[in-house]
N, C-alpha and C positions, 0 to 999 in steps of 0.2 A: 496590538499585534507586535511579536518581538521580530527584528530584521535575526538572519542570520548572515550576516553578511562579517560577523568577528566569529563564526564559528569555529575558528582553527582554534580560539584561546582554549579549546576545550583539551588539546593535543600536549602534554607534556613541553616544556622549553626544551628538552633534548632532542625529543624525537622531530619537532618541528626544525630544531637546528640542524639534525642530521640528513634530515630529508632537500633542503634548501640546499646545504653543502655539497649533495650529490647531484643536482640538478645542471644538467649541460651548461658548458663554459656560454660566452656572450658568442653571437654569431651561429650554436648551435641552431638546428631545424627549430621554426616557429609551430605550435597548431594555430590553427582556424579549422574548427570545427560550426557548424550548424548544427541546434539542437532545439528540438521542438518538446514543450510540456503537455502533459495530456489534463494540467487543472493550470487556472487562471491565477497569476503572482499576486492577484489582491482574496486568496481564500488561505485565511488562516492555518499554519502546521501542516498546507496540504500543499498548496501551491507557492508560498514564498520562501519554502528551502529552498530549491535549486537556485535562484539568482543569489542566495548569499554564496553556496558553493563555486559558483561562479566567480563570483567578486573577491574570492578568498584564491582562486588557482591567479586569479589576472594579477593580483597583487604580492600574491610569494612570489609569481616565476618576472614579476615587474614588466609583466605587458607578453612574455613569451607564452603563455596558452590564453588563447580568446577563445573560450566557446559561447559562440554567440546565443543569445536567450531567444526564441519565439512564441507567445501564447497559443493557444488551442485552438487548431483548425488552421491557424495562417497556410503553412505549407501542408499537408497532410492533415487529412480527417484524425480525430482525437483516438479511434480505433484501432487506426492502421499506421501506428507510432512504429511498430514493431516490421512490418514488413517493408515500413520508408527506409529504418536501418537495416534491413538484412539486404536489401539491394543497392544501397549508397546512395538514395537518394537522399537520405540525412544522413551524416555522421554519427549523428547521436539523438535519443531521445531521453526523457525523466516523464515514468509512466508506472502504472499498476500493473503489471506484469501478468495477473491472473484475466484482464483483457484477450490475450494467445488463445484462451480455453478451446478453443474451437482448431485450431492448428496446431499446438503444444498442448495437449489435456495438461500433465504434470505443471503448466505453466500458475494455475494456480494455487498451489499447495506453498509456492514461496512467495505469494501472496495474501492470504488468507484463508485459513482452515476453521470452518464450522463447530464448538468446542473444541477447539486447540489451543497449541501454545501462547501463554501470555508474550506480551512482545520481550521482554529480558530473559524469558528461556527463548524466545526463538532468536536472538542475539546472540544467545549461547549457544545453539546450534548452527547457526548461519556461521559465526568464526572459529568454534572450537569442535564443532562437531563436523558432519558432511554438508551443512548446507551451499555453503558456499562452489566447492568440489563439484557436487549433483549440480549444482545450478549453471555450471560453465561448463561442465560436459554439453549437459542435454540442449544451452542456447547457443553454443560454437559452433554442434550440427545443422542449425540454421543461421550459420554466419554472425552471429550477436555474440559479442560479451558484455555481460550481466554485473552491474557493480550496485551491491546493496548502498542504498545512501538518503533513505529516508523511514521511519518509523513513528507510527506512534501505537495506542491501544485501540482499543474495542470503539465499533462504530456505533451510533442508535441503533437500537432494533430495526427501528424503519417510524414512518409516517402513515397514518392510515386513517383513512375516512367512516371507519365502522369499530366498533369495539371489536378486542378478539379472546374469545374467553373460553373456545377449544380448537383443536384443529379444522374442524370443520367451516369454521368463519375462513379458513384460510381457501376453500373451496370457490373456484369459480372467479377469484380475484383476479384484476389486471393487476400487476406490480411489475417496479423497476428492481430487479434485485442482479447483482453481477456474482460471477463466480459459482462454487459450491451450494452456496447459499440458495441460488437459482434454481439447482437442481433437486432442489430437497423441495422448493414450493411446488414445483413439477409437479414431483411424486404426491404431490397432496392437493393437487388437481387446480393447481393457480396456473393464470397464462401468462408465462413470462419476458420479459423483453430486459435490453439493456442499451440504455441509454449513456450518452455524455451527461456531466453534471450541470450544463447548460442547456439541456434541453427540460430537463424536468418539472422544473418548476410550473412553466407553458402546460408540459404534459398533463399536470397535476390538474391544474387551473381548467382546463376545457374538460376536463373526468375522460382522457384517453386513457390514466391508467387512474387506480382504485386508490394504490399507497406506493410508497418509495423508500429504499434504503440508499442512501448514498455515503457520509462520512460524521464528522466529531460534530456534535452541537453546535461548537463555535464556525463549523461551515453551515451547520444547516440553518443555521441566526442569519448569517450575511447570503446566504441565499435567498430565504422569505420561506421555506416551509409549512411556516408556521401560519401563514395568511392561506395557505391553499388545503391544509390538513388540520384535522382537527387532534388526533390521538397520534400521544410520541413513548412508542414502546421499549422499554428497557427490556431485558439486556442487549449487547450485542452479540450475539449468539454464533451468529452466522459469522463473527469477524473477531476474534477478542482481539489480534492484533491485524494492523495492515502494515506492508511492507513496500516501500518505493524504489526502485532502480536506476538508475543512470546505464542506460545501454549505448553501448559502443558498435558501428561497424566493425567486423572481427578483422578485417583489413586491416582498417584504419588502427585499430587495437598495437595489432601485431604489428608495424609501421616505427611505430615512437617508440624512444625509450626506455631503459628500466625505471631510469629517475623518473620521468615522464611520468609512468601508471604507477611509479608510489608515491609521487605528489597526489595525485588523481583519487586513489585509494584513500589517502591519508586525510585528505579534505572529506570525502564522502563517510568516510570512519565520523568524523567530528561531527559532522552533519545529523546523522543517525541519533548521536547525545542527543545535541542541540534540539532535534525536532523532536524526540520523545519528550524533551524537558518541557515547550511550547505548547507540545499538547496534552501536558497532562496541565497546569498551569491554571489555564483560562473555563476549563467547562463548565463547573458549577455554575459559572457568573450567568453562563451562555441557557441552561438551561433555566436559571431563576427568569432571566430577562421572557424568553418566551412564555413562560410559564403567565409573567403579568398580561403578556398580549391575550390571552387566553386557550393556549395550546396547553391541552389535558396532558401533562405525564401521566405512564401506566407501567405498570409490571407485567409482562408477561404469568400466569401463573404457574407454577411450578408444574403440574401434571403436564401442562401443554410444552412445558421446557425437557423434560422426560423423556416425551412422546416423537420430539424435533430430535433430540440424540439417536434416538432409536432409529427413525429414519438416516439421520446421516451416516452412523453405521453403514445400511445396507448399503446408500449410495455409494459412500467412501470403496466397499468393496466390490462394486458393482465397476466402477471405476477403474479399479484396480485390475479387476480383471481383464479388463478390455486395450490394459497401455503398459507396456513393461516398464516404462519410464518410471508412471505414476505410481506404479506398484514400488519400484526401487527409494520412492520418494517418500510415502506414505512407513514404508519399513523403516527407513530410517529414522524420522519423524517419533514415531510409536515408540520405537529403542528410545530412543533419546531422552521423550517424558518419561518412561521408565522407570529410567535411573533418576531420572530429576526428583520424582516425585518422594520417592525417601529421603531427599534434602529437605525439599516446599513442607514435607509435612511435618518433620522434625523443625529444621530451622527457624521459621516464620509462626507467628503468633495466627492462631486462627480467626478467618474474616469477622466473627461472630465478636471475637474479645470485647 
């Protein structure tokens, strides 16, 4: 497991010079913020970014921003990250943001979209596009600002106790599935639920649910998966990229300085590298390892992969139609690959080479 905790070295020696030289003389206002995560500092790529982010603000600003780290559930349940900061009873939290779905629909679209952008186009939208923009409108109307500051790619497909070799297998199933991703097993007649990543394993183990998607290999290794399920489906379909946040009360935000939230900014900018680089890093290893336990990898098969686009489609616009937000998000999103996609297909060497 790599710490991040030197993740600033990823920041230019100027820009980091320039950002420290801006920062409040000595005696300026201190933070102490409280910030709860919604995964555990000992799960790989998932949970041990934010304590280097952390350790990287405590030691630019030389003790002046503490935000203090809390694991999952201490103060607030792992779900309700989001509504601890929109009322102050956290300052902060580091969460999956598409969590909201049910109060912010749009909330998960800058979380994870069902075929969608890879995580470096969605990087590229998130800074140079409207991601960022959209995302601090729609979370400052519930009091949050929203700071992108974790990334990595595609999750498993999920874990499953049965083969699945059309949509129909997908019929009738209990599963853990969060997000978009949920919505689509819906419509294909699965009963769905969402879980913290610390419950499932239990969930798994007693058959309260059938299979489970949660994160990267190298979480679902140090989780034990692999002892409770037998079949590990590729792709991640439902997820190619996930994206993590450091959310701020909008008070608490708008409070501190400007140097303040481009220290803030600038650490979780590095963060973002840092974490895609750790997760893409380790899988393979993580997948071979399970593989000797006796956990069957599988491919999804392409008709059944088709058939999931096809559904997400209508969801996607099912969605759309019911939230102006998520329509406005969705649009942008759509623009965005676009254009991208006459660079992806020009530029890059095809997967197949």
């Amino acid at each position: 497991m790599i710490k991040t905790s030197k993740s600033l070295a990823f920041l230019s020696a100027c820009g980091l010079a320039a950002a420290v030289a801006t920062t409040p003389a000595l005696g300026a206002d201190k933070i102490r913020w409280k910030m709860q995560a919604a995964y555990g500092s000992n799960l790989p790529a998932l949970g041990d970014t934010i304590p280097g982010v952390l350790d990287d603000l405590r030691e630019a600003t030389d003790n002046r921003i503490i935000i203090k780290h809390f694991e999952p559930n201490k103060l607030v349940p792992t779900l309700n990250i989001t509504d601890a900061v929109r009322t102050g009873k956290l300052e902060a939290g580091y969460t999956w943001i598409g969590y909201d779905q049910g109060k912010i629909p749009s909330s998960t679209l800058f979380s994870a979209v069902p075929f969608g952008m890879e995580p470096w186009e969605y990087m590229a939208w998130w800074y140079d596009g409207d991601g960022q923009k959209l995302a601090e409108e729609i979370y400052e109307k519930n009091n949050v600002h929203p700071v992108l500051c974790g990334l990595t790619g595609p999750e498993t497909g999920g874990w499953f106790n049965k083969e699945i070799k059309s949509l129909d297998d997908i019929d009738g199933l209990k599963i853990r599935y969060a997000g978009i991703g949920g919505r689509i097993l819906q419509e294909l007649g699965a009963s769905v639920t969402v879980l913290p990543g610390g419950e499932i394993f239990q969930a798994l183990e007693k058959g309260a649910i059938d299979a489970s998607e949660f994160s990267l290999p190298t979480v679902d290794q140090k989780l034990g998966f692999y002892e409770v399920a037998k079949y590990n489906y590729f792709p991640g379909w439902h997820q190619p990229f996930a994206a993590f946040h450091l959310i701020v009360n909008k008070d608490k935000w708008d409070a501190i300085s400007d140097a303040d939230k481009t220290m803030i900014n600038l650490a979780c900018q590095a963060s973002v590298t840092r974490n895609l680089a750790s997760a893409e890093a380790y899988q393979g290893k993580a997948i071979e390892f399970m593989k000797s336990k006796g956990a069957e990898t599988r491919e999804l098969p392409e008709p059944v992969l088709r058939e999931l686009q096809e559904v997400t489609k209508k969801v996607l616009k099912k969605e759309a139609d019911q939230d102006e937000d998520f329509a406005r998000v969705l649009k942008s999103q759509q623009a965005f690959q676009a254009q991208y996609q006459e660079w992806q297909d020009l530029g890059y060497l095809p997967r197949d080479f």
